[in-house]
C-alpha positions in Angstrom: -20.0 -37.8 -6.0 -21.0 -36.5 -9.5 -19.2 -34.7 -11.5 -21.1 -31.4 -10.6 -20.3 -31.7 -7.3 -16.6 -32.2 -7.7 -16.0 -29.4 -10.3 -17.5 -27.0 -7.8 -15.0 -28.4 -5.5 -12.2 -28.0 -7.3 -13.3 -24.3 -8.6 -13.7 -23.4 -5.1 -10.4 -24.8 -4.0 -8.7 -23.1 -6.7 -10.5 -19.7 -5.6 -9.4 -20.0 -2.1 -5.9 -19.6 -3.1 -5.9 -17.9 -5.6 -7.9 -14.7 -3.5 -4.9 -14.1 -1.3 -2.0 -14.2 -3.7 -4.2 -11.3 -5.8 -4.4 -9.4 -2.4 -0.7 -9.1 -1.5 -0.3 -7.4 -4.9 1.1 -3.4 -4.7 0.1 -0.6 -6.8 2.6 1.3 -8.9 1.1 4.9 -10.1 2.7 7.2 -13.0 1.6 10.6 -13.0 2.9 14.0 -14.7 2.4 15.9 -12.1 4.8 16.4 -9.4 3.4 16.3 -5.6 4.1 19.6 -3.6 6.4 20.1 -0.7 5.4 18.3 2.3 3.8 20.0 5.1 5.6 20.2 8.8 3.8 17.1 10.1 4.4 16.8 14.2 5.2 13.2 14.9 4.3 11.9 18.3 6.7 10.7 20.6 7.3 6.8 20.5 4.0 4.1 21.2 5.7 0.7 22.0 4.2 -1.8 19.4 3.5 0.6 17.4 5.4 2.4 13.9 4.5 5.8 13.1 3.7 5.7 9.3 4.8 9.0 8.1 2.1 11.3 6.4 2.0 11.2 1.8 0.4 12.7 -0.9 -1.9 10.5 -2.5 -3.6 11.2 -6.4 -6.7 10.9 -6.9 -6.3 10.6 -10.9 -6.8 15.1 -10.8 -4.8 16.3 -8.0 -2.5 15.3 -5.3 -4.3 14.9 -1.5 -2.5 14.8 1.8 -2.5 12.1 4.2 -1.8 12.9 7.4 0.8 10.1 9.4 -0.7 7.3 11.8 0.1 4.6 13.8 0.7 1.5 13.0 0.8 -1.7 14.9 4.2 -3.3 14.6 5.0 -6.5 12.4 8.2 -8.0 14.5 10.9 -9.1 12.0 9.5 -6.1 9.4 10.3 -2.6 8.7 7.7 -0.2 7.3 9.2 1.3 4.2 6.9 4.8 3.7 5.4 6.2 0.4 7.3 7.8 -2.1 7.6 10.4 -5.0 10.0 9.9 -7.5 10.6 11.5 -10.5 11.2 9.8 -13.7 12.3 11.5 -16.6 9.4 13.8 -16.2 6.8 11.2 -15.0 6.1 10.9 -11.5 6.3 7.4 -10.0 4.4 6.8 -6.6 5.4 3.4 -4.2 2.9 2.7 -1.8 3.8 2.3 1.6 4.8 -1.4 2.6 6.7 -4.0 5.3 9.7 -5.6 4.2 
């Protein structure tokens, strides 16, 4: 095998794991302005196998947009924490919805 040959092994190797620890990474976002109320969002009665994923507001980098609640299929032994708004001394700090 030359040496060629085994680099591009070992760069590919390195590659394949390295691609899903990047992925599983969340997203943190700071913004000064603050979302606005909520709307009333009707939530569906119960889908077994399935969590409802409360609707957010998302920003865009101008202005705050809603997303409207879903369904999500169910991760046994996980809980689905929803996004949230928090202030911060004036910033507004954004979690992304995730499973614990």
């Amino acid at each position: 095998m030359s040496i060629r040959t085994a680099m591009f092994c070992a760069v590919l190797g390195v590659s394949a794991v390295a691609v899903p620890l990047t992925s599983s990474a969340r997203v943190y976002l700071d913004v000064n302005v603050a979302p606005p109320p909520p709307p009333e969002e009707v939530i569906p009665g119960p889908r077994v196998g399935y969590v409802w994923a409360p609707g957010y507001y998302d920003y865009d980098g101008h202005r705050h947009h809603w997303r409207h609640g879903h369904w999500m299929r169910e991760h046994h032994g996980h809980r689905w924490v929803a996004d949230n708004w928090e202030d911060r001394g004036g910033r507004w700090h954004h979690e992304r919805g995730h499973w614990e």
